[in-house]
LOMIPA-397317 format. One record per atom (N, C-alpha, C): z negated, y negated, x negated; residue in one letter. Coordinates in steps of 0.1 Angstrom, whole numbers, plus 5000, padded with zeros to 4 digits. Example, Ala and Ser with C-alpha at 12.3 -4.5 7.8 and 13.67 -1.06 7.14 Angstrom:
2
492250574868a/492250454877a/492250334868a/492950224872s/492950114863s/492150004871s/
//
This chain:
184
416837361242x/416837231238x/417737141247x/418737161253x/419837091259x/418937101274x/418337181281x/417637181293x/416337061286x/416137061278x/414736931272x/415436851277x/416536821266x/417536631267x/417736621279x/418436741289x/418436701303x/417336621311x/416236691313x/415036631318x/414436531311x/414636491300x/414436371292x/415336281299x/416436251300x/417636171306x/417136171320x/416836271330x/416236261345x/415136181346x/414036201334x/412836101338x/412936001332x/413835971321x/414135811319x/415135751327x/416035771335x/416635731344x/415535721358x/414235781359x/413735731372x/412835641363x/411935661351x/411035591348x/411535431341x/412735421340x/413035271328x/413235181337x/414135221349x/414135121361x/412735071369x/412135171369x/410735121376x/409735051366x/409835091353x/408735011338x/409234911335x/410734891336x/411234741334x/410534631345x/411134681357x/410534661368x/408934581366x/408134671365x/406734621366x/406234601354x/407334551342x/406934481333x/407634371333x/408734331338x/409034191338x/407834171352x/407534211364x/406834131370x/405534101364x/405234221357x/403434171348x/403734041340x/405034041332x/405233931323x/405033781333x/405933821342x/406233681350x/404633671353x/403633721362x/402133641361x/401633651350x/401533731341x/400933661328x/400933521320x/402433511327x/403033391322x/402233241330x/402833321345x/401933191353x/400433191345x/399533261347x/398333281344x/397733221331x/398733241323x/398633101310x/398833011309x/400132931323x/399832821324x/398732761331x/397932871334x/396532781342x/395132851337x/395532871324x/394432921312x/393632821313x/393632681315x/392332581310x/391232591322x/391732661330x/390632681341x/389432781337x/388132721340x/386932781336x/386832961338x/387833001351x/387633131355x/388733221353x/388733291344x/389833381346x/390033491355x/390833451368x/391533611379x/392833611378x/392633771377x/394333801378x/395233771391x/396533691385x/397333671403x/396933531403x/396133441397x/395933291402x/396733201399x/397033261390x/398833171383x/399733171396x/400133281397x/400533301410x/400133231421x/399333221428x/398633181431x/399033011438x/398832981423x/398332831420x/399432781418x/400732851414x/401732811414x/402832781427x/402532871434x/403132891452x/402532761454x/401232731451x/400532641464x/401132481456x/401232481442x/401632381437x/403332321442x/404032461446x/405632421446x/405732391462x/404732451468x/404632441486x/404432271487x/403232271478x/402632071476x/403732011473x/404432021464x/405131921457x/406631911470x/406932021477x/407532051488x/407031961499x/405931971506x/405431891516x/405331741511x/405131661501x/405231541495x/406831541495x/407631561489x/408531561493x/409731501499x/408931591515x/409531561526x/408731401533x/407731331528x/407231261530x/408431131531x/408031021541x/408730931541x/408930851531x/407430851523x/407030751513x/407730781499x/407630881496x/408330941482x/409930971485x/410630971499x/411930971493x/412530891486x/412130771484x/413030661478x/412830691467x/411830761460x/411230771445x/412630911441x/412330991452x/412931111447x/414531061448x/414730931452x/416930911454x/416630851441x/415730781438x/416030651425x/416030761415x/415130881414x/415030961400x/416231061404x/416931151415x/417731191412x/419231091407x/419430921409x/420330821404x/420230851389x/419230821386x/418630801375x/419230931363x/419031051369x/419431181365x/421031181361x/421831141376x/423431171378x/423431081366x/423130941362x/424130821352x/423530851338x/422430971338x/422230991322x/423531071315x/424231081309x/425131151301x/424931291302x/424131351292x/424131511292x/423031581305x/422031501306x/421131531317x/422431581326x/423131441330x/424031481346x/424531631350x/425431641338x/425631761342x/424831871341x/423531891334x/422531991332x/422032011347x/422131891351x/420831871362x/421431901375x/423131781378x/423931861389x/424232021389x/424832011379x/425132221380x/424132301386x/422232291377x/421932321384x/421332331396x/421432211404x/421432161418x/421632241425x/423332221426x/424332271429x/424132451428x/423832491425x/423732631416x/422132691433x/421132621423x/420232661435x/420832621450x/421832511450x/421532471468x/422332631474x/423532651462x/424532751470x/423632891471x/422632901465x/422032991470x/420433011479x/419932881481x/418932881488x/419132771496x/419532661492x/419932561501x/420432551512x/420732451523x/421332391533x/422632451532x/423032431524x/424432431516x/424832601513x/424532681518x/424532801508x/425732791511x/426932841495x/427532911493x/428233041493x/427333161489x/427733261488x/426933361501x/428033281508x/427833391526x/428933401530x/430233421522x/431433441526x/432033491516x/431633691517x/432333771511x/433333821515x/434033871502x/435933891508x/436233961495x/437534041496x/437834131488x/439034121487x/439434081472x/440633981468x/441834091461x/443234111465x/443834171458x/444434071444x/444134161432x/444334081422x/445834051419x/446634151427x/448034181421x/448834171428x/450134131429x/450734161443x/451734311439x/451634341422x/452034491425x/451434611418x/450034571419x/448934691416x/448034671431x/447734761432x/446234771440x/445234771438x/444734611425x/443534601419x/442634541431x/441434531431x/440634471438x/439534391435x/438834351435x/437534221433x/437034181447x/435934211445x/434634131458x/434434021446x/434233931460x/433133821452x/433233731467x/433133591465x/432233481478x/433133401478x/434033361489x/434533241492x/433633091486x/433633001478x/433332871479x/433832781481x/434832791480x/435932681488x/437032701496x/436732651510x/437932711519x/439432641515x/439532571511x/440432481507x/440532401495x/441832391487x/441832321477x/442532221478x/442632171488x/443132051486x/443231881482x/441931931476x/441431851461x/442531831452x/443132001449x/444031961437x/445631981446x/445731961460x/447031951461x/447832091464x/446732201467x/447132311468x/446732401481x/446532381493x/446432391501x/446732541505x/447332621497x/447732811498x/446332831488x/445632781479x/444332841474x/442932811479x/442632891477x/440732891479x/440032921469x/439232881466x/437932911452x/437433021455x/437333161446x/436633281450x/436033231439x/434733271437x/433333361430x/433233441424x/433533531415x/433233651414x/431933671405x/430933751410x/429633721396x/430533841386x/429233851381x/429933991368x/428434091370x/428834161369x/428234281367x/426534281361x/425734311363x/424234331355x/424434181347x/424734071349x/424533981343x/424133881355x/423933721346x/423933621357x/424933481356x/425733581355x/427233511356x/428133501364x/429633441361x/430533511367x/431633421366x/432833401375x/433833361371x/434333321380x/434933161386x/435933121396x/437233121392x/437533181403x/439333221401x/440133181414x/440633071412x/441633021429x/442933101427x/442833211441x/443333321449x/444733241457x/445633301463x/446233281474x/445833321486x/445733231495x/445533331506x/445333461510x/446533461512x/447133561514x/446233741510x/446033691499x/445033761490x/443833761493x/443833761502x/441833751508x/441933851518x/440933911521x/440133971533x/438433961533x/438733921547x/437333861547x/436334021551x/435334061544x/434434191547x/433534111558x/434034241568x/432434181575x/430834271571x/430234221562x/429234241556x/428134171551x/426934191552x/426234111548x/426334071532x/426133911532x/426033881515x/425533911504x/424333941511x/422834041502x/423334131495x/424034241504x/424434381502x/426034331491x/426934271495x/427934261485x/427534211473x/426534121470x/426134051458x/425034181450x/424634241460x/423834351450x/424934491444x/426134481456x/426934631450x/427434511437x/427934401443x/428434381428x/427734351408x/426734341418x/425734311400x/424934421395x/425634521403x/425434691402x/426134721398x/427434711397x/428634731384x/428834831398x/428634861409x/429434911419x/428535061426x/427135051419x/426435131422x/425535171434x/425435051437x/424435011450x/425735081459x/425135101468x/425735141484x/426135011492x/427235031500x/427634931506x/427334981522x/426934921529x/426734931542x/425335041546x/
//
């Protein structure tokens, strides 16, 4: 019986991660695919599809000369609404630091938490400097949390930083791995 549970525990540990897997991705086109249910033809993947080609469009318009002024007056418009602003800045801000011009989280570093433990924390430089609040020995670290899509800013001392030379990709995946992923 205990050789069963074993091999029960082995193939649910290869099969949950791959079924999750290719059931959130079936959900995610399903989902596109019902937003473009009014279409006469149903194929699978058109959502998809039709979604790419709509965010690529709205992308190339855009960048057009004629619609920037549309797109400054509605992002104005956005910042002086009350609760919008902040809904709308954060998430801005949120995508730029990670796809944007702007990225953020490309300066990983590994923070001692203590100056008399030998605790430790990865996470992403976002601010080299605080001198916003007058504090010029701190910097804004990042830390996400673990299997979630969170995390926590915590202004470090200097001192308390080392910068990893490693790619971002790989630190942000060991850490939302709760430390499982491989590093290097």
């Amino acid at each position: 019986m205990r050789r069963l549970l074993n091999y029960f525990l082995s193939g649910f540990l290869i099969v949950a991660p791959i079924g999750l897997t290719i059931y959130i991705l079936y959900a995610l086109l399903r989902w596109l695919n019902d937003l473009f249910a009014g279409l006469s033809f149903d194929v699978p993947g058109l959502g998809l599809v039709v979604a790419i080609l709509l965010i690529s469009a709205v992308g190339f318009v855009a960048k057009s000369f004629l619609v920037r002024p549309f797109l400054i007056i509605t992002e104005r418009l956005l910042h002086r609404t009350p609760l919008v602003s902040i809904i709308y800045s954060s998430l801005k801000d949120l995508f730029d630091a990670f796809v944007g011009d702007n990225q953020k989280f490309n300066r990983p570093v590994l923070v001692r938490m203590s100056a008399t433990e030998q605790t430790y924390k990865m996470g992403f430089v976002t601010q080299p400097s605080m001198q916003a609040i007058h504090r010029d020995d701190l910097l804004a670290v990042y830390f996400p949390h673990s299997y979630n899509f969170s995390g926590e800013l915590v202004l470090v001392p200097v001192q308390n930083i080392t910068y990893l030379d490693l790619p971002s990709s790989e630190v942000m995946k060991f850490i939302v791995s709760g430390g499982v992923s491989r590093l290097g």
